[in-house]
KEZA-997915 format. One record per residue: residue in one letter; x, y, z of N, C-alpha, C, CB in turn. Coordinates in steps of 0.05 Angstrom, whole numbers, plus 5000, padded with zeros to 4 digits. Atoms other than C-alpha are relative to their C-alpha. Glycine has a CB too. Example, Ala and Ser with C-alpha at 12.3 -4.5 7.8 and 13.67 -1.06 7.14 Angstrom:
2
A501849765000524649105156501850245000498050015025;S498449764999527349795143498550225014500950094971;
***
This chain:
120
X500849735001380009405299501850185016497150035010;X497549824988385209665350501950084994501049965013;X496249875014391409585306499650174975502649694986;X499649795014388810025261499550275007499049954983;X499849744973386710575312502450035010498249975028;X496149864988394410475337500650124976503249725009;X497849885023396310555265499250264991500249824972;X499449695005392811205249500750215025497450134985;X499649764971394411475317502850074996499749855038;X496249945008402411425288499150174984502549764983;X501249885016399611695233499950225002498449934995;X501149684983396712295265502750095021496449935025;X497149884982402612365314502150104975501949685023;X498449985032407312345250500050264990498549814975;X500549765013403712885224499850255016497849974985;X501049774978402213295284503450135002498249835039;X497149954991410613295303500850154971502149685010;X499049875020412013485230498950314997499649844977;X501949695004406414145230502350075023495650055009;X500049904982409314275299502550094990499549895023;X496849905005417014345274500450174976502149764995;X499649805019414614755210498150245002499849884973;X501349894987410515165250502150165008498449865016;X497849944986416415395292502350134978500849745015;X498250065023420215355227499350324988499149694978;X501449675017416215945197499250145011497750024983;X499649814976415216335258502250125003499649895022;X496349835009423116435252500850134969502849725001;X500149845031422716605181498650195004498749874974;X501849805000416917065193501550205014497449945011;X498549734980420717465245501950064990500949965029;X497849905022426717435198499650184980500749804985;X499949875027423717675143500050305009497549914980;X501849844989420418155182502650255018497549785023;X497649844979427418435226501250104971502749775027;X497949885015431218455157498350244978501849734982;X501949785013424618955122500750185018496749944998;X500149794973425319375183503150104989499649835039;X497949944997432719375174500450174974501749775007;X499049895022432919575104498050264989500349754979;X501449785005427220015105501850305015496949925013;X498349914974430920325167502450174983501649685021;X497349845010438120465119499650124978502549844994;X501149925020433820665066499550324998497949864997;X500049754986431921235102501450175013498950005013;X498149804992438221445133501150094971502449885021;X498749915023440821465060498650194991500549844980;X501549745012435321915037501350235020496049995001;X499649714976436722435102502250074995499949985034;X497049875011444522435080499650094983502349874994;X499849905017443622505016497950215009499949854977;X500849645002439223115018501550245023496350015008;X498449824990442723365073502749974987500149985027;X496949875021449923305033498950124975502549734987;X500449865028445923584971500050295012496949924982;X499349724986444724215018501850265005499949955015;X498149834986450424295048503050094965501749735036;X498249975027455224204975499150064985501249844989;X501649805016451124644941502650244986497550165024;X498249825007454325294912499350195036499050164964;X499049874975456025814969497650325002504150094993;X502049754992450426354952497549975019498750094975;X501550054986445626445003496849884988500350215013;X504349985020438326474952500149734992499150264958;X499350225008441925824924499349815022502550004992;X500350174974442425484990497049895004500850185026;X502750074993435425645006497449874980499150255011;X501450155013432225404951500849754992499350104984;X498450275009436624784943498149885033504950034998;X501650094981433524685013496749974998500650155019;X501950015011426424804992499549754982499950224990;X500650205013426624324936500749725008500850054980;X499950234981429423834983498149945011501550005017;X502050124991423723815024498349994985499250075017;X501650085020418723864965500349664991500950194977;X500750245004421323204949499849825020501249914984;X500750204982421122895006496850055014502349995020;X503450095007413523075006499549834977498150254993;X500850265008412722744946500749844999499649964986;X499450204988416222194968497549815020502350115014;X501850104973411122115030497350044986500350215031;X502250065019405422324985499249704985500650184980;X500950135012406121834932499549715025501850004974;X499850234978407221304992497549905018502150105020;X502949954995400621535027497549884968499950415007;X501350075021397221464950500049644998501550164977;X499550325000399820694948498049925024503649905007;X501350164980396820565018497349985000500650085024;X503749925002389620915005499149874979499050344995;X500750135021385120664964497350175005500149674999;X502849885002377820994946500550184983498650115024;X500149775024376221534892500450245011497350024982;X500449764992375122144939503649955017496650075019;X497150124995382421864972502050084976500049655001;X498150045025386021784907499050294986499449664979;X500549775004382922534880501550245016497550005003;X497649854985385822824941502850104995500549895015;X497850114995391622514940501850074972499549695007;X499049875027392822644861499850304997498449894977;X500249744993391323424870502650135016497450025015;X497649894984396023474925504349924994498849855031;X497950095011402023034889500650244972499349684993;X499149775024400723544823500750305019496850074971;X498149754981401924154878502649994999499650005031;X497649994994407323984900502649894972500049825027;X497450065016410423734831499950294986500049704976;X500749785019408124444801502350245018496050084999;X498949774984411724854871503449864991498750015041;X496850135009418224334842500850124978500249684991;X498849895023418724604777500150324998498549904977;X499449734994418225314799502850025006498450115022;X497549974988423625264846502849884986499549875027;X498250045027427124924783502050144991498850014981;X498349815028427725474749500950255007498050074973;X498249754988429025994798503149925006498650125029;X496550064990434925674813501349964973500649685022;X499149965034436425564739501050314999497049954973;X499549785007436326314737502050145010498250105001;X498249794983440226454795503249874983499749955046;X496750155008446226004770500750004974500349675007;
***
């Protein structure tokens, strides 16, 4: 009866040393995955802030132009953060909101469309 209590005690050691090294194993993956989301969320976001700021600035040279080339910049980067908020929420009086305030702001987009259509 003892040498088989030694033998699942290998057994169990065996298995315990293997959890312990893929334990560790995926704790470094997790923080991997986790540094390179950060990182790419991170350059994702500087590329949006250039690009709208070089859409700004290489615009045409009229001032009414400028400012509404700026305007519709930040318009989308509400609905940007809108629809983003919509993904995270969940509930009907949430998602009503949230759809109300996304058609605003796509309705104040196509204004500023077409004034600038007009000016140019």
């Amino acid at each position: 009866m003892a040498a088989s209590k030694s033998g699942s005690r290998k057994a169990v050691a065996k298995k315990a040393a293997k959890t312990r090294k893929s334990r560790a194993t995926a704790k470094k993956a997790a923080k991997t995955r986790k540094a390179r989301a950060a990182g790419k969320k991170a350059a994702a976001t500087r590329k949006k802030r250039s690009a709208a700021s070089k859409a700004v600035v290489t615009r045409a040279t009229n001032p009414a132009l400028q400012e509404i080339d700026a305007r519709i910049a930040i318009i989308r980067n509400n609905l940007r953060d809108l629809v983003e908020q919509a993904a995270a929420f969940s509930g009907a009086s949430n998602e009503e909101l949230m759809s109300d305030r996304i058609a605003e702001q796509e309705a104040k987009l196509e204004l500023l469309k077409k004034q600038r259509e007009q000016l140019s």
